[in-house]
KEKE-3310 file (N, C-alpha, C; in steps of 0.2 Angstrom, whole numbers, plus 5000, padded with zeros to 4 digits):
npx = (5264:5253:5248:5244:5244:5255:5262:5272:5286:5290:5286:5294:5306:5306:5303:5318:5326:5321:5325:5337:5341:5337:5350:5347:5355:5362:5358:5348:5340:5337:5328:5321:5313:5311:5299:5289:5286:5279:5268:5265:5259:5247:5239:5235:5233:5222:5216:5207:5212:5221:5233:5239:5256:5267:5282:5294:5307:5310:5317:5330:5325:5316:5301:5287:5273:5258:5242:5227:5210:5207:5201:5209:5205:5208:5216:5229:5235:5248:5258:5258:5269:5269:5262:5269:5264:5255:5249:5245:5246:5259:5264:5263:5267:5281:5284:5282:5296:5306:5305:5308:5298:5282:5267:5247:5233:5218:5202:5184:5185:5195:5215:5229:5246:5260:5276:5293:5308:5326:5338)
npy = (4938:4949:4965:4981:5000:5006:4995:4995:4998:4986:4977:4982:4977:4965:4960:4966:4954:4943:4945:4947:4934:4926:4930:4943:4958:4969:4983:4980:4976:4984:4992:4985:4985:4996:4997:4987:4992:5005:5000:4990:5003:5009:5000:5001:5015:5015:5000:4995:4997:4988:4973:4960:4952:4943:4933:4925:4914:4910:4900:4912:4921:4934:4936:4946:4947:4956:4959:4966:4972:4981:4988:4992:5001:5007:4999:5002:5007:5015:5013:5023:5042:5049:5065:5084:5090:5083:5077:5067:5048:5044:5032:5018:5020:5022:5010:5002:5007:5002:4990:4973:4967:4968:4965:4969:4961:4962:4963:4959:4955:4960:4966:4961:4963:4959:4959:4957:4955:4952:4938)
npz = (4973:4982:4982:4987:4990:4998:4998:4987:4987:4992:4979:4973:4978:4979:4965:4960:4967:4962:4948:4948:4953:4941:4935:4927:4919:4931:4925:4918:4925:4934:4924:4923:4934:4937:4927:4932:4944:4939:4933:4943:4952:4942:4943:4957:4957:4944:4945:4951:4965:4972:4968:4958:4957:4948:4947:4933:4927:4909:4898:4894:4896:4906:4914:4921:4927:4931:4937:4940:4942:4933:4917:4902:4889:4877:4863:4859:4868:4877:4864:4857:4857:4869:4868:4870:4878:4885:4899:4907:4906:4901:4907:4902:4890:4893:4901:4889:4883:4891:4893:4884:4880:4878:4883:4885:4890:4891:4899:4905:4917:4920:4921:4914:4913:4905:4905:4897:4900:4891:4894)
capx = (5263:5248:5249:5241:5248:5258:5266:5274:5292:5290:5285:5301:5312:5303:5306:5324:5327:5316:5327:5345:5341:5339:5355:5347:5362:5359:5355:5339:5334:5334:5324:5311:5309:5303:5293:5284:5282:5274:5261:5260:5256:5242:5236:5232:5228:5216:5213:5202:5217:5226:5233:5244:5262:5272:5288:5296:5312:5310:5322:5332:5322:5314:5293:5285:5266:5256:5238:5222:5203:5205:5200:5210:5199:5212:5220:5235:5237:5257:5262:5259:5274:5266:5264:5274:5258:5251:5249:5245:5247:5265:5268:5263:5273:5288:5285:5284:5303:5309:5305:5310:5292:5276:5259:5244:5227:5211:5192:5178:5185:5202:5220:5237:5252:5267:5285:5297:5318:5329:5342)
capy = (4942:4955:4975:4991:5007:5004:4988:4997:4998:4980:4974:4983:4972:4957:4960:4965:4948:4936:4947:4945:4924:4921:4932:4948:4962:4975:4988:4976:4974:4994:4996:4981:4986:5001:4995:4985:4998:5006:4994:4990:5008:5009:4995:5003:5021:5011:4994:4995:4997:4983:4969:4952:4951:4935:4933:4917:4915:4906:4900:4916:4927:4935:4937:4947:4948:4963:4956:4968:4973:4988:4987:4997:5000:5010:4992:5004:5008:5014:5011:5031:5045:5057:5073:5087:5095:5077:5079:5060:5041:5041:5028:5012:5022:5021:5004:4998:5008:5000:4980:4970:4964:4972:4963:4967:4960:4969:4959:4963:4954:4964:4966:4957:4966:4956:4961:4950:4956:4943:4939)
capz = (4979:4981:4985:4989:4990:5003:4996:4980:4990:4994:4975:4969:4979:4977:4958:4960:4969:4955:4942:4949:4954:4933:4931:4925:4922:4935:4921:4913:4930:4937:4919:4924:4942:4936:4925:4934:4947:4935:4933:4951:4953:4938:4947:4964:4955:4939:4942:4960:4972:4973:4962:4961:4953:4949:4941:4930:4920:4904:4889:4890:4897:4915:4915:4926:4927:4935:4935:4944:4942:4929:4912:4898:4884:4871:4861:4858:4874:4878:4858:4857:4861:4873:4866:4874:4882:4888:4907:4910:4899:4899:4912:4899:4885:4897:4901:4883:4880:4897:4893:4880:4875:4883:4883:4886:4891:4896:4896:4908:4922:4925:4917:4915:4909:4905:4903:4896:4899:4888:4900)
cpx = (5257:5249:5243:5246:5254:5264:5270:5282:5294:5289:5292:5306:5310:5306:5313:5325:5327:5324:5334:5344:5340:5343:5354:5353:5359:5355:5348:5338:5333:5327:5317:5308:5306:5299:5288:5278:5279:5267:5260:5257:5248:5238:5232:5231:5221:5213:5212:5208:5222:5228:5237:5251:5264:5277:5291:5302:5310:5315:5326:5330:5316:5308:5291:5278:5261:5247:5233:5214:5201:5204:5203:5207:5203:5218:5228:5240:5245:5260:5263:5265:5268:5267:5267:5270:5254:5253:5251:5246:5256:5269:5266:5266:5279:5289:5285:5292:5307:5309:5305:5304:5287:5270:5254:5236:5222:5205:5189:5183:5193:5209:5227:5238:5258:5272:5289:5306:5323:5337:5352)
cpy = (4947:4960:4977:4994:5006:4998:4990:4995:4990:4975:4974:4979:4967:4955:4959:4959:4943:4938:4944:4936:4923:4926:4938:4954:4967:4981:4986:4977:4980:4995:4991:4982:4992:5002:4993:4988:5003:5004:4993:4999:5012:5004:4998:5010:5020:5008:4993:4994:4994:4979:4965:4953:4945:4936:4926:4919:4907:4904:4907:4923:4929:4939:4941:4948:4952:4961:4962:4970:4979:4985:4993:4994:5000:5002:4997:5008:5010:5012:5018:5035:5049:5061:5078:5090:5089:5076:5070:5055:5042:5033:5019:5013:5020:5014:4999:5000:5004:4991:4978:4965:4968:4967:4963:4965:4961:4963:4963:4962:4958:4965:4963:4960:4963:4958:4955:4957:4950:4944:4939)
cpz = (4977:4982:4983:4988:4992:5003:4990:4982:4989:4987:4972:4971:4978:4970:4956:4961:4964:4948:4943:4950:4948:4932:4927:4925:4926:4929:4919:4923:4933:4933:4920:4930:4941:4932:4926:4940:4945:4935:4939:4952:4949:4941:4952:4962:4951:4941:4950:4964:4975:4964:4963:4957:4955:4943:4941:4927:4916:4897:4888:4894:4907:4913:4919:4924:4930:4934:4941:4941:4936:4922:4906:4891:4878:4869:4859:4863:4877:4874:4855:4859:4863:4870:4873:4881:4887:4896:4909:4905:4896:4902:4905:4892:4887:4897:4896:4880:4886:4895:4887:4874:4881:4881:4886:4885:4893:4895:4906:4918:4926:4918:4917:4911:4911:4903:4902:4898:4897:4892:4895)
residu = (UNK:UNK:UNK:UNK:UNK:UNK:UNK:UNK:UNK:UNK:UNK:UNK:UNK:UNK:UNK:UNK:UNK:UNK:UNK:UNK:UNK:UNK:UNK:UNK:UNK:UNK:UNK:UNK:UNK:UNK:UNK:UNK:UNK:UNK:UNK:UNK:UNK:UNK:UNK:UNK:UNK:UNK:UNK:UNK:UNK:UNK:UNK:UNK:UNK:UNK:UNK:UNK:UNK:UNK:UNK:UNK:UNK:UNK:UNK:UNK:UNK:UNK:UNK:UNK:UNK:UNK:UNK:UNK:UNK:UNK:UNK:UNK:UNK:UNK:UNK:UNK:UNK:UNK:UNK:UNK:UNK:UNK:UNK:UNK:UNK:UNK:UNK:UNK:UNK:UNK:UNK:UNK:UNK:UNK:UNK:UNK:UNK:UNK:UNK:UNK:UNK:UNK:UNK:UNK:UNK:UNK:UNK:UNK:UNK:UNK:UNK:UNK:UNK:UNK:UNK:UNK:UNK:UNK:UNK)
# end
């Protein structure tokens, strides 16, 4: 599915839905929906304004993929704790404490951020 701003409500249940249909427990799934809301939001504040997500279960486990137009430069991007005073850069820290694997991908043309939840 695609989003704007405006769509961020509408990814979170989407998510929920994808999550609950391979059996995730409701706890993993609160903690991947706001993850991914997360990312959808970096999406539409970073990576030009929109973006696309899809979700898969695989062998175990429930995928989501956050994919738009921004490029993060920093390769250790959200493996940092925020310091106490740090205003901004906690939301891809969050989301590496929240999901069961994190990955991402950055090049010229844009960014995917994967979450994995092992179901």
């Amino acid at each position: 599915m695609t989003f704007r701003r405006g769509d961020l409500s509408s990814v979170r249940h989407w998510v929920r839905r994808a999550a609950r249909d391979v059996g995730l427990t409701e706890d993993r799934t609160d903690d991947i929906v706001l993850a991914v809301s997360e990312l959808a939001a970096n999406s539409v504040d970073h990576g030009g304004g929109s973006g696309s997500v899809r979700a898969w279960g695989e062998a175990g486990a429930f995928v989501v993929e956050v994919e738009d137009e921004g490029h993060i430069a920093d390769p250790l991007a959200g493996l940092r704790t925020p310091g106490p005073d740090q205003l901004r850069g906690r939301g891809l820290w969050m989301v590496n404490q929240l999901a069961d694997r994190v990955h991402l991908r950055s090049t010229p043309a844009g960014t995917t951020a994967r979450v994995v939840a092992f179901v």
